[in-house]
VOTORTI-164938 format. One record per atom (N, C-alpha, C): residue in three letters; atom name; x negated, y, z negated. Coordinates in steps of 0.02 Angstrom, whole numbers, plus 32768, in hexadecimal, padded with zeros to 4 digits. Layout:
VOTORTI-164938
+-----+------+------+------+------+
| res | atom |    x |    y |    z |
+-----+------+------+------+------+
| ALA |   CA |    X |    Y |    Z |
...
+-----+------+------+------+------+
end
This chain:
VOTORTI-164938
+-----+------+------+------+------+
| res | atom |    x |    y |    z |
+-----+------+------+------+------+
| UNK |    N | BD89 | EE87 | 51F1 |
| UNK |   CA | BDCA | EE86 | 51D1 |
| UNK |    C | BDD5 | EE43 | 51AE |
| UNK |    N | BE0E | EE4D | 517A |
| UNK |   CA | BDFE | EE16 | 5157 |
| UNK |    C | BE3F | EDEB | 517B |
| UNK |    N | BE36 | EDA9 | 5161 |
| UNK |   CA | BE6B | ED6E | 518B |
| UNK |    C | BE9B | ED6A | 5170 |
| UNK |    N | BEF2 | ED72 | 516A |
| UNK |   CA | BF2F | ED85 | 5130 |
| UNK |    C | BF4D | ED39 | 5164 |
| UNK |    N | BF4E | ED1A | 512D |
| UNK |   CA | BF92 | ECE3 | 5136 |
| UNK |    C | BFCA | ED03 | 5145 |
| UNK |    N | C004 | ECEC | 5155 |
| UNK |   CA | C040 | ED06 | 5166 |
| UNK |    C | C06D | ECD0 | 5199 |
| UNK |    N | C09C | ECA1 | 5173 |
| UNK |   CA | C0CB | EC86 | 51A1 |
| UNK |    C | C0EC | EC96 | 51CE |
| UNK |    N | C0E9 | ECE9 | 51E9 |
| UNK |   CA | C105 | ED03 | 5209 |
| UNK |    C | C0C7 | ED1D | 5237 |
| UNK |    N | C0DF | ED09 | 5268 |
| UNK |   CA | C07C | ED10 | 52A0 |
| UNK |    C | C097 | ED3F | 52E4 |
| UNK |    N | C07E | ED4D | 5307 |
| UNK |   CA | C088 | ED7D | 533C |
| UNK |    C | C070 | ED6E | 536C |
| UNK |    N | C0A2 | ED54 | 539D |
| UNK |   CA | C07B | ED18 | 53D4 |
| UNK |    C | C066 | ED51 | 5407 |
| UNK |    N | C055 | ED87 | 5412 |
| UNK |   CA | C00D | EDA2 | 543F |
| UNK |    C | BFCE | EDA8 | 541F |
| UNK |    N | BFDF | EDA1 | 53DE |
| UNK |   CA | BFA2 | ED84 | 53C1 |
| UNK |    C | BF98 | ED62 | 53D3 |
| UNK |    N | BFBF | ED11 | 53C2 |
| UNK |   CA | BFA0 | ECC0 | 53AD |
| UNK |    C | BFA1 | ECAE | 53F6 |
| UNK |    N | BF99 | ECCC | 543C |
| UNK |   CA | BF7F | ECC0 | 546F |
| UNK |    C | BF58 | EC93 | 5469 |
| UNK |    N | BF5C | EC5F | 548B |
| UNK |   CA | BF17 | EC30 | 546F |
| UNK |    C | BEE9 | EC2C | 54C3 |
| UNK |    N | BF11 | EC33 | 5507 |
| UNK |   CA | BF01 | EC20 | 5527 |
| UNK |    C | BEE7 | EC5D | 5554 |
| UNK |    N | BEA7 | EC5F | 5566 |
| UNK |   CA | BE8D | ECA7 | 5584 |
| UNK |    C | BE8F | ECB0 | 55B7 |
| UNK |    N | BE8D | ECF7 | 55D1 |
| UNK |   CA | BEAD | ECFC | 5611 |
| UNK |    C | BE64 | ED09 | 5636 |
| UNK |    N | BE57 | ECEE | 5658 |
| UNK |   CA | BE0E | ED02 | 569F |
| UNK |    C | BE30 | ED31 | 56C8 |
| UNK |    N | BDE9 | ED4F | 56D1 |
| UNK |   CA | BDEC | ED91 | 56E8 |
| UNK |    C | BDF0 | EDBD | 56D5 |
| UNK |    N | BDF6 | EE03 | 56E6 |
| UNK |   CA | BE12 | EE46 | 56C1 |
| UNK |    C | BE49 | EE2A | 56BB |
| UNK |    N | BE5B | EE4B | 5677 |
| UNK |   CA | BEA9 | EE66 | 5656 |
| UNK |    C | BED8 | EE96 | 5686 |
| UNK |    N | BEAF | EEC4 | 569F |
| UNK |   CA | BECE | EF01 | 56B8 |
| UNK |    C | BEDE | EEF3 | 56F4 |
| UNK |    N | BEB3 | EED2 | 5713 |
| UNK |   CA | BEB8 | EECC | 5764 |
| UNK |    C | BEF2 | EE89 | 575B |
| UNK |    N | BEF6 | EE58 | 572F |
| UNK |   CA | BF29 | EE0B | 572A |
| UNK |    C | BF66 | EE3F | 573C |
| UNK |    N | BF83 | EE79 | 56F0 |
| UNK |   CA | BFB8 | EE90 | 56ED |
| UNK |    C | BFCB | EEB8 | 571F |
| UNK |    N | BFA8 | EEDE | 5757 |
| UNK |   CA | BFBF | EEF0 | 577E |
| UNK |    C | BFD1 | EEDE | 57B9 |
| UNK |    N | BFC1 | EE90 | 57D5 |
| UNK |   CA | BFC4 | EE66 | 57EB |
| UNK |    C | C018 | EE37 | 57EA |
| UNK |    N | C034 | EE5D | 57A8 |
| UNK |   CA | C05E | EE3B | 57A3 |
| UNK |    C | C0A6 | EE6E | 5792 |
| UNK |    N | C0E6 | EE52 | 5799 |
| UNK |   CA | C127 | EE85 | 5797 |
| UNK |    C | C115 | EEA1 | 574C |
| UNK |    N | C13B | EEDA | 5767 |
| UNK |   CA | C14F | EF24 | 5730 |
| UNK |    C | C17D | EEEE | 56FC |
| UNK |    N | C17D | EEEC | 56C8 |
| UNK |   CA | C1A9 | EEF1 | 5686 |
| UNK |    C | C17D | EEEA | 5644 |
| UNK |    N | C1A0 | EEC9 | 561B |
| UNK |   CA | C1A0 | EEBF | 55D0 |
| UNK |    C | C141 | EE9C | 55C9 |
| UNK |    N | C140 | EE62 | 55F9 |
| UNK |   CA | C122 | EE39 | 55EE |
| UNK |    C | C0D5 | EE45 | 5600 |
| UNK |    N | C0C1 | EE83 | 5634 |
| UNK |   CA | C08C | EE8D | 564D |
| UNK |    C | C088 | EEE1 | 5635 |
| UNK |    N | C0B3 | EEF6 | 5613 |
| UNK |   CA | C0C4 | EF4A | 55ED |
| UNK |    C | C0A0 | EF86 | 5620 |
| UNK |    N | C0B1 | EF69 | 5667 |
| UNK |   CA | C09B | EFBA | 5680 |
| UNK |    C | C0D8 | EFDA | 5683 |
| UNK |    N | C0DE | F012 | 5664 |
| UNK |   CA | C115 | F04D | 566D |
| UNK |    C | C125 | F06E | 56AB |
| UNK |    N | C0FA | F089 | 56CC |
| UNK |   CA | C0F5 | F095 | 570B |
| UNK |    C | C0A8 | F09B | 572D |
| UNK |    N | C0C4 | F08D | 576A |
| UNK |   CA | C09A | F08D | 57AC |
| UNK |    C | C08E | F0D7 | 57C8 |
| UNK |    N | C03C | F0F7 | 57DA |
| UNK |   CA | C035 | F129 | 57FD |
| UNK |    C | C02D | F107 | 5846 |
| UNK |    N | C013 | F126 | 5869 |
| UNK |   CA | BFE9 | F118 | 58A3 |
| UNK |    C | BFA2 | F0FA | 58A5 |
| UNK |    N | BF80 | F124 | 586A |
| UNK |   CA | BF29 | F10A | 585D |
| UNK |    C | BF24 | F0F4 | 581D |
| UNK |    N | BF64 | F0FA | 57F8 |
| UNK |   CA | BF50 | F0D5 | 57AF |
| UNK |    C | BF94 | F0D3 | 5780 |
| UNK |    N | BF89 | F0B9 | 5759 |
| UNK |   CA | BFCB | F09C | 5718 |
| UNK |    C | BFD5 | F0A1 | 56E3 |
| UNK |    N | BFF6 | F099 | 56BE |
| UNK |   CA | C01E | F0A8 | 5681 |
| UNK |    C | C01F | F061 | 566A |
| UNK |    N | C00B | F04E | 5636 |
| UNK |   CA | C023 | F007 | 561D |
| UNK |    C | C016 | F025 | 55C3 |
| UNK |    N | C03B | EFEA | 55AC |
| UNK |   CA | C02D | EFFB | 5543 |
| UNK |    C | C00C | EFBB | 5548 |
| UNK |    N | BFD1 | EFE0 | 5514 |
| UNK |   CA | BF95 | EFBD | 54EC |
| UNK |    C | BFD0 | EF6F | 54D3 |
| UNK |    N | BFB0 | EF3B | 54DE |
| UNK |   CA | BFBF | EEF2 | 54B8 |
| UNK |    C | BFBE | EEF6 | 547A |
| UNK |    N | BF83 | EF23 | 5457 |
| UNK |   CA | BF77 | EF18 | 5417 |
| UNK |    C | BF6F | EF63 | 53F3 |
| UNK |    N | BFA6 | EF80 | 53BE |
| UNK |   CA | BFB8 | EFB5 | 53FA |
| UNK |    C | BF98 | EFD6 | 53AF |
| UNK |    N | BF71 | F010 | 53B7 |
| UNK |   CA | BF65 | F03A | 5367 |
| UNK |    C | BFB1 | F050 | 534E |
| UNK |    N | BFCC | F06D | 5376 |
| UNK |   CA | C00D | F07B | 535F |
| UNK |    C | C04E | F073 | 539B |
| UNK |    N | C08F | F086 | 537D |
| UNK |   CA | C0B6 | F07B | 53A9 |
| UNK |    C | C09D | F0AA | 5400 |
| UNK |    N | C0B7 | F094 | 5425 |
| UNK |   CA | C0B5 | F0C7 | 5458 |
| UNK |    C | C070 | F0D4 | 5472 |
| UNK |    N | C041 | F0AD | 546F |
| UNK |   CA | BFF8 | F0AA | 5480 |
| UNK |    C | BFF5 | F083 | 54C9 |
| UNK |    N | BFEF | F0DA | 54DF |
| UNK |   CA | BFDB | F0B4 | 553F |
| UNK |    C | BFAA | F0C7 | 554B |
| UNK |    N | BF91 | F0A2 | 5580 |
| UNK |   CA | BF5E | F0A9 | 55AE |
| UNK |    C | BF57 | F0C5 | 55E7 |
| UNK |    N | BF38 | F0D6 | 5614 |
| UNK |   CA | BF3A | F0F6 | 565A |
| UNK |    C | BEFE | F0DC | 5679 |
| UNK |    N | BF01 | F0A7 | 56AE |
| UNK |   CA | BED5 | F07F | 56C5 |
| UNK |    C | BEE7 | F09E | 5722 |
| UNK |    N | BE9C | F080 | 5722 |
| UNK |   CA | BE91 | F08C | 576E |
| UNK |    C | BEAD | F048 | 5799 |
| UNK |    N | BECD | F046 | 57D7 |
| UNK |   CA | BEDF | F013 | 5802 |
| UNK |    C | BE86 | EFFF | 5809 |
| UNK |    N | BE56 | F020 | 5816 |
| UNK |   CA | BE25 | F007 | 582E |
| UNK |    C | BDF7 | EFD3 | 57FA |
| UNK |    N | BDD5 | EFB7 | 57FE |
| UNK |   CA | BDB8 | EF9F | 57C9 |
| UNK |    C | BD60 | EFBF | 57B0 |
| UNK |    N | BD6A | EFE2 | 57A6 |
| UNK |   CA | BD2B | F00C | 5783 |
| UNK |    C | BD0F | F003 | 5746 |
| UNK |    N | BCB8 | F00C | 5739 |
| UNK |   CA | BCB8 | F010 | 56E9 |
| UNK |    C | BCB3 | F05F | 56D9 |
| UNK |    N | BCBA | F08D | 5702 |
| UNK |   CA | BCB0 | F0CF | 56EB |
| UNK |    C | BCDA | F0F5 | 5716 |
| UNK |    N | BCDF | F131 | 56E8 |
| UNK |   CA | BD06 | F169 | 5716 |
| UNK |    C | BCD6 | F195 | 574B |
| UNK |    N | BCA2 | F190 | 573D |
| UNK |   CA | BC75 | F1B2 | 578C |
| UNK |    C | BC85 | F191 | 57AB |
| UNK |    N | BC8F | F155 | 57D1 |
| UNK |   CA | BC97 | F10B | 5801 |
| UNK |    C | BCD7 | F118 | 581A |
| UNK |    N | BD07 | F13F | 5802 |
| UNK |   CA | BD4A | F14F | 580D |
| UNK |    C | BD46 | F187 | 5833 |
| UNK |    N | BD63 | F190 | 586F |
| UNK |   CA | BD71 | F1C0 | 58AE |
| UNK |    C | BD9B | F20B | 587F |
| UNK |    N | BD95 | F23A | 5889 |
| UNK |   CA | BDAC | F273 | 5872 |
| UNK |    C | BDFD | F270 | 5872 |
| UNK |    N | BE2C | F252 | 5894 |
| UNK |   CA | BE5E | F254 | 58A1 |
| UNK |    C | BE77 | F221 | 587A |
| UNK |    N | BE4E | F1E4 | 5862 |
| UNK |   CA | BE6D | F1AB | 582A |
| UNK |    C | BE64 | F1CC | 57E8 |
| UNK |    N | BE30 | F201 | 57EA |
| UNK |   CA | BE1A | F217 | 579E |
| UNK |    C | BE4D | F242 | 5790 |
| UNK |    N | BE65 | F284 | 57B6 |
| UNK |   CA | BEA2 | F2B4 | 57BD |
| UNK |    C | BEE3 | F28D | 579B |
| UNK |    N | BEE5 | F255 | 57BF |
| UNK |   CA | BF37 | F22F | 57B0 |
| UNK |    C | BF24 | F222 | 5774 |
| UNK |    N | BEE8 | F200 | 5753 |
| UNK |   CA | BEEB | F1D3 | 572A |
| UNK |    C | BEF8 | F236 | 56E0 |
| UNK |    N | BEDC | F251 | 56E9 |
| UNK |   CA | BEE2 | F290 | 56AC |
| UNK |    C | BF36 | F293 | 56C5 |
| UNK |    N | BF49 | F2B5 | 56F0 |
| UNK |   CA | BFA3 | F2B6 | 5712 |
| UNK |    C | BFCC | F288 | 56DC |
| UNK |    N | BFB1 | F247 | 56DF |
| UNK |   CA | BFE3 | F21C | 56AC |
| UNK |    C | BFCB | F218 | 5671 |
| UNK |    N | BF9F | F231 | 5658 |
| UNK |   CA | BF8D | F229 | 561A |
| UNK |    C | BFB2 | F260 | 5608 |
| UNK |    N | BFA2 | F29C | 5635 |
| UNK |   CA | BFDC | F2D0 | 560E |
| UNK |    C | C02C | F2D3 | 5608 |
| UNK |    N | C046 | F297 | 564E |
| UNK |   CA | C086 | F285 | 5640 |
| UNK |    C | C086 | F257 | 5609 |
| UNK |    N | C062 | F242 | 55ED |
| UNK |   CA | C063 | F1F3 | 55B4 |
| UNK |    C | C06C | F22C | 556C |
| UNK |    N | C052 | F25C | 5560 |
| UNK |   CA | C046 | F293 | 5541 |
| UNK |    C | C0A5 | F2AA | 5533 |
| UNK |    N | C0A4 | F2AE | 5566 |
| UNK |   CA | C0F2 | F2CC | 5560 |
| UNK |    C | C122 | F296 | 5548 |
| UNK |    N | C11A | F272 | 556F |
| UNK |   CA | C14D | F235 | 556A |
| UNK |    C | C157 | F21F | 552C |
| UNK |    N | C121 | F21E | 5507 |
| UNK |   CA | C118 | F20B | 54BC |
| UNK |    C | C124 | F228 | 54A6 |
| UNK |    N | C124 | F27D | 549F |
| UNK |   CA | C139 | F2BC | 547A |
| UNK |    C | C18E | F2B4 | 5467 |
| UNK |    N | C19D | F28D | 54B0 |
| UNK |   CA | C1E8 | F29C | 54A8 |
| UNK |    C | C211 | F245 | 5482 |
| UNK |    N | C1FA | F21B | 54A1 |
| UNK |   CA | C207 | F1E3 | 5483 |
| UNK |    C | C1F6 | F1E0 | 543D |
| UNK |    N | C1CE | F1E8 | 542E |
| UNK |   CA | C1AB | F1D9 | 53E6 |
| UNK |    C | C197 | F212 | 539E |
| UNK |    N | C1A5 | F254 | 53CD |
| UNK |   CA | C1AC | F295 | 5396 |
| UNK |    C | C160 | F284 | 5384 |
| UNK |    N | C146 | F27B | 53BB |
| UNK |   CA | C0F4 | F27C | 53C0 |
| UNK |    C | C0E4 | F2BE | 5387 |
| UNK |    N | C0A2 | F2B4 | 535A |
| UNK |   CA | C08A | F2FE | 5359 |
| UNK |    C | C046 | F310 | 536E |
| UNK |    N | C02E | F2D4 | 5381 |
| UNK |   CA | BFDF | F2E0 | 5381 |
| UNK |    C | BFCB | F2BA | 539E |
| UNK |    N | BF99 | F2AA | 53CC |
| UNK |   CA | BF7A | F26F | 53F6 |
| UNK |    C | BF2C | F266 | 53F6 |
| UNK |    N | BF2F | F230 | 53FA |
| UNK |   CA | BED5 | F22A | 5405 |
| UNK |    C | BECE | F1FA | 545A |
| UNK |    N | BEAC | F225 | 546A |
| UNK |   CA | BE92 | F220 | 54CC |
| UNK |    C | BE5C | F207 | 54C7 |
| UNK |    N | BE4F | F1C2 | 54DE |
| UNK |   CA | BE02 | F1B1 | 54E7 |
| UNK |    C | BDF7 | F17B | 552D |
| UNK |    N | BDB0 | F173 | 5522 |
| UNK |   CA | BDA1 | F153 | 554F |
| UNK |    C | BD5B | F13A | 5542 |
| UNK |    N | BD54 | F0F7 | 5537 |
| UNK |   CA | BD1B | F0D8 | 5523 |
| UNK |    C | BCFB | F0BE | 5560 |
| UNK |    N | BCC5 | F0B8 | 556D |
| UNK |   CA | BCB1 | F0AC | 55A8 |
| UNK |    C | BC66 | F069 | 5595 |
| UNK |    N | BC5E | F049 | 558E |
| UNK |   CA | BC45 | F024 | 5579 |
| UNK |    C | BC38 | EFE7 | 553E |
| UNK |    N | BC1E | EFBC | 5537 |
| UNK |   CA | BC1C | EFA1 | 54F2 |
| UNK |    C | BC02 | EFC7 | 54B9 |
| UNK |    N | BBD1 | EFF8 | 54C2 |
| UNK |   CA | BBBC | F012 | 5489 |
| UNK |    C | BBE6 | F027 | 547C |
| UNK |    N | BC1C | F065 | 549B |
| UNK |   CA | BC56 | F084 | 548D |
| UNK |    C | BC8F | F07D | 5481 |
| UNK |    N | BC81 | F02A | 5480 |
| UNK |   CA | BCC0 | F00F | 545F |
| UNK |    C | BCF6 | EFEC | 548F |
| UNK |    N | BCED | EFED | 54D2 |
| UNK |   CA | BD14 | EFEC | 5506 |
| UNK |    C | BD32 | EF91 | 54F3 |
| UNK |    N | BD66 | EF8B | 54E0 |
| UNK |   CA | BD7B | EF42 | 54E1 |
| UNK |    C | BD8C | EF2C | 5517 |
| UNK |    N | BD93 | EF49 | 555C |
| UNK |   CA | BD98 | EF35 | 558C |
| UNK |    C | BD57 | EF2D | 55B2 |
| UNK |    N | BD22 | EF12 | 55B8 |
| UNK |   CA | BCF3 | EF29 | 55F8 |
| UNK |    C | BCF9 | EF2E | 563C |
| UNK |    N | BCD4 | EF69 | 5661 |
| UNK |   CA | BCE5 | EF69 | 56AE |
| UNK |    C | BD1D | EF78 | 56CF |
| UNK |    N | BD4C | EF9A | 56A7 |
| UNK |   CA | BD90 | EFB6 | 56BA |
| UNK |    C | BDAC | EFF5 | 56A3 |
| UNK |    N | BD74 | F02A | 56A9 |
| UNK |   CA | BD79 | F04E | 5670 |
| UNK |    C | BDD7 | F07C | 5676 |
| UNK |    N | BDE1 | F09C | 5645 |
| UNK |   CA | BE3F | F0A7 | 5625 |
| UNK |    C | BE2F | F0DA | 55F5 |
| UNK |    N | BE67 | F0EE | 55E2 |
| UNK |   CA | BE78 | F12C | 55BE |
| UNK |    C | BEA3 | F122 | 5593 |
| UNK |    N | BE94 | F10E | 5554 |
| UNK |   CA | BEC7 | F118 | 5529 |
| UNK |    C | BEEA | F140 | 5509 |
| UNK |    N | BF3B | F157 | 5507 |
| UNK |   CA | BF55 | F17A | 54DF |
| UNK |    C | BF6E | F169 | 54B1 |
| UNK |    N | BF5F | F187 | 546C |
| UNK |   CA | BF7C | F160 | 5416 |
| UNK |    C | BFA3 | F19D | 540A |
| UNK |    N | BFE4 | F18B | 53F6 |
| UNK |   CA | C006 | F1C0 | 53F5 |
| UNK |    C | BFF2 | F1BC | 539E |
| UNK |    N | BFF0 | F1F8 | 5376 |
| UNK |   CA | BFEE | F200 | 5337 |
| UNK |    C | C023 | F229 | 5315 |
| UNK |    N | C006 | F225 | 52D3 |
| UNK |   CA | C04F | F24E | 5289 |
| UNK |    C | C03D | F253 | 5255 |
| UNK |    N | C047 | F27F | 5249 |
| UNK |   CA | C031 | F294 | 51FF |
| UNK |    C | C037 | F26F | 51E1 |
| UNK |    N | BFFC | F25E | 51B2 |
| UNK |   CA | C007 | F212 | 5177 |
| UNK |    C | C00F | F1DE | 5197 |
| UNK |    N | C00C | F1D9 | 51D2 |
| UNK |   CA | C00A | F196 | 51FA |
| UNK |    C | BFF7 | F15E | 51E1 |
| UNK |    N | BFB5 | F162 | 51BC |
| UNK |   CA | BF99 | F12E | 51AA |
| UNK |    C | BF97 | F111 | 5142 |
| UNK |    N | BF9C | F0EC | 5140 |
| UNK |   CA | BFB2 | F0D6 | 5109 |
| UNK |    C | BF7F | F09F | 50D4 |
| UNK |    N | BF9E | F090 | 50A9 |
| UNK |   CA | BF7A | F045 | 5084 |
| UNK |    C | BF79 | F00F | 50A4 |
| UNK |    N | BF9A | F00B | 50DC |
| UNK |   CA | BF96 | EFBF | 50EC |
| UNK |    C | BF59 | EFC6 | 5132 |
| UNK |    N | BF38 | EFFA | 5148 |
| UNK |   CA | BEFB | EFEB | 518B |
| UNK |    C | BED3 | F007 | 5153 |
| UNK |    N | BED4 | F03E | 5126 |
| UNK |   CA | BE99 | F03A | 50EB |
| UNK |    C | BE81 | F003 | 50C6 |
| UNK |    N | BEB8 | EFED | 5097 |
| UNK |   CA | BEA5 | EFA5 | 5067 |
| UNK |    C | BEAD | EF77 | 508F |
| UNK |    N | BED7 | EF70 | 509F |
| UNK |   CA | BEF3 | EF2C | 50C5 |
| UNK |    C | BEDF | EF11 | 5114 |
| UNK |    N | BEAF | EF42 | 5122 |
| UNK |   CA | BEAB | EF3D | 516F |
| UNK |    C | BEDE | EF18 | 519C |
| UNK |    N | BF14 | EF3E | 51AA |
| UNK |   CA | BF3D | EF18 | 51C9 |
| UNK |    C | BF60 | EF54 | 51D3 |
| UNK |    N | BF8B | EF5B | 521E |
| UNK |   CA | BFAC | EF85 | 5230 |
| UNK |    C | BFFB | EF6D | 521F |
| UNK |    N | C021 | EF9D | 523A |
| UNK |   CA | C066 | EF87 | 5222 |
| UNK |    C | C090 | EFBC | 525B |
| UNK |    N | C0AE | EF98 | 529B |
| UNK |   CA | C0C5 | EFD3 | 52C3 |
| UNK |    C | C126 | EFCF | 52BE |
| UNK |    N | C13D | EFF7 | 52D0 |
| UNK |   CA | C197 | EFFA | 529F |
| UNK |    C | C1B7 | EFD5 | 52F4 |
| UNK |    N | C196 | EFC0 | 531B |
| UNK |   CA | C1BE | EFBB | 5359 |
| UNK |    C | C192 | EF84 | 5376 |
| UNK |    N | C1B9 | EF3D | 5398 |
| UNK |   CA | C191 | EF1F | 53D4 |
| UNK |    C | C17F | EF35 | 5409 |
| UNK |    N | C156 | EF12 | 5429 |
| UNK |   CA | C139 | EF36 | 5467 |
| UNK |    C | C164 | EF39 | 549C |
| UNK |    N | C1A3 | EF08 | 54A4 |
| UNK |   CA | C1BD | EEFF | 54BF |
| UNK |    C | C1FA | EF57 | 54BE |
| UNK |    N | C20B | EF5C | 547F |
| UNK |   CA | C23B | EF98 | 547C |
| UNK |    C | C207 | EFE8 | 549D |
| UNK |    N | C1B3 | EFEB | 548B |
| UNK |   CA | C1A7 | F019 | 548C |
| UNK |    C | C190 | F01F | 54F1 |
| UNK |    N | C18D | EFD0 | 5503 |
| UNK |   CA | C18B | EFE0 | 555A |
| UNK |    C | C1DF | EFFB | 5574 |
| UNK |    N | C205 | EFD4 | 5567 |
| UNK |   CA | C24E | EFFF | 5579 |
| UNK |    C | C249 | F049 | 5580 |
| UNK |    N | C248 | F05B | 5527 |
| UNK |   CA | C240 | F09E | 5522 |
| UNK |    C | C205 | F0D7 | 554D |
| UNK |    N | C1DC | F0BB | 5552 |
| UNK |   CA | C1A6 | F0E2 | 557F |
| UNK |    C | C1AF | F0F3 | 55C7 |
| UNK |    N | C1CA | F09B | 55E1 |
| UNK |   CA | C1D5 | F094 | 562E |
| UNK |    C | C211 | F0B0 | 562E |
| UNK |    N | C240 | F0B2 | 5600 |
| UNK |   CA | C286 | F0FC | 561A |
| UNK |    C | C26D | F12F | 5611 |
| UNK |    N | C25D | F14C | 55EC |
| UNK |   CA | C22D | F18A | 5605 |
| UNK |    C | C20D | F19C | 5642 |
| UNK |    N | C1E2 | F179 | 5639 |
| UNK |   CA | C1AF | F179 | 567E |
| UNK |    C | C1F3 | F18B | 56D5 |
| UNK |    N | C227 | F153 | 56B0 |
| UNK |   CA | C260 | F14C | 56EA |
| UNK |    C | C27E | F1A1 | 5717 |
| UNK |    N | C284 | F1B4 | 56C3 |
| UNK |   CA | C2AE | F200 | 56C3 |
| UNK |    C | C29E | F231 | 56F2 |
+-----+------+------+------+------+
end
């Protein structure tokens, strides 16, 4: 991607200072709100929105355990973890007039996994024409909401 100046910067970007350890295992480690974006808590696994997000409303569904694969995961963490992906499914349908989603799960570096050793499930909620001139030409996304408004909105849901 190419590098765009801009006086106006986005401090989960300009992070300068890195966090050791897993990501996944730090944030769950730490209280529910704005700042660590898990939406809700299962029993064997969680709900948190992507940091860096493809679009609004982009969660995840991570295991409490720390795994790099879903075989390594007990039948009963794997059950919960599809359970909330299909509540994440809904939740978005209704918050966001969802129309379309993309479900994945990268499981390695070849596959793209930006996390290693923790493997997760991402849900991208999608929309017709979603995508535009500015991630074509411009490589650069553009989301209509902070992360901060779209954890509220999710974690009241999730609440309901």
């Amino acid at each position: 991607m190419k590098q765009l100046w801009s006086p106006w910067r986005m401090t989960y970007i300009e992070k300068t200072e890195k966090e050791s350890g897993c990501v996944f295992c730090n944030a769950q480690a730490k209280a529910d709100n704005a700042e660590n974006l898990i939406a809700f808590r299962g029993t064997n696994a969680y709900v948190i929105l992507n940091r860096f997000p493809y679009t609004s409303g982009h969660l995840m569904v991570i295991p409490f355990e720390h795994v790099s694969n879903l075989e390594e995961l007990n039948p009963e963490t794997r059950a919960e973890m599809m359970e909330l992906t299909s509540r994440c499914t809904t939740i978005l349908r209704e918050c966001y007039k969802t129309q379309s989603f993309n479900v994945g799960v990268n499981i390695g570096e070849a596959a793209g996994a930006g996390v290693l050793g923790h493997v997760h499930i991402h849900i991208v909620p999608r929309w017709a024409g979603d995508t535009n001139f500015m991630s074509s030409v411009g490589e650069t996304r553009v989301l209509p909401e902070s992360l901060e408004d779209t954890y509220r909105r999710v974690r009241d849901a999730f609440s309901k």
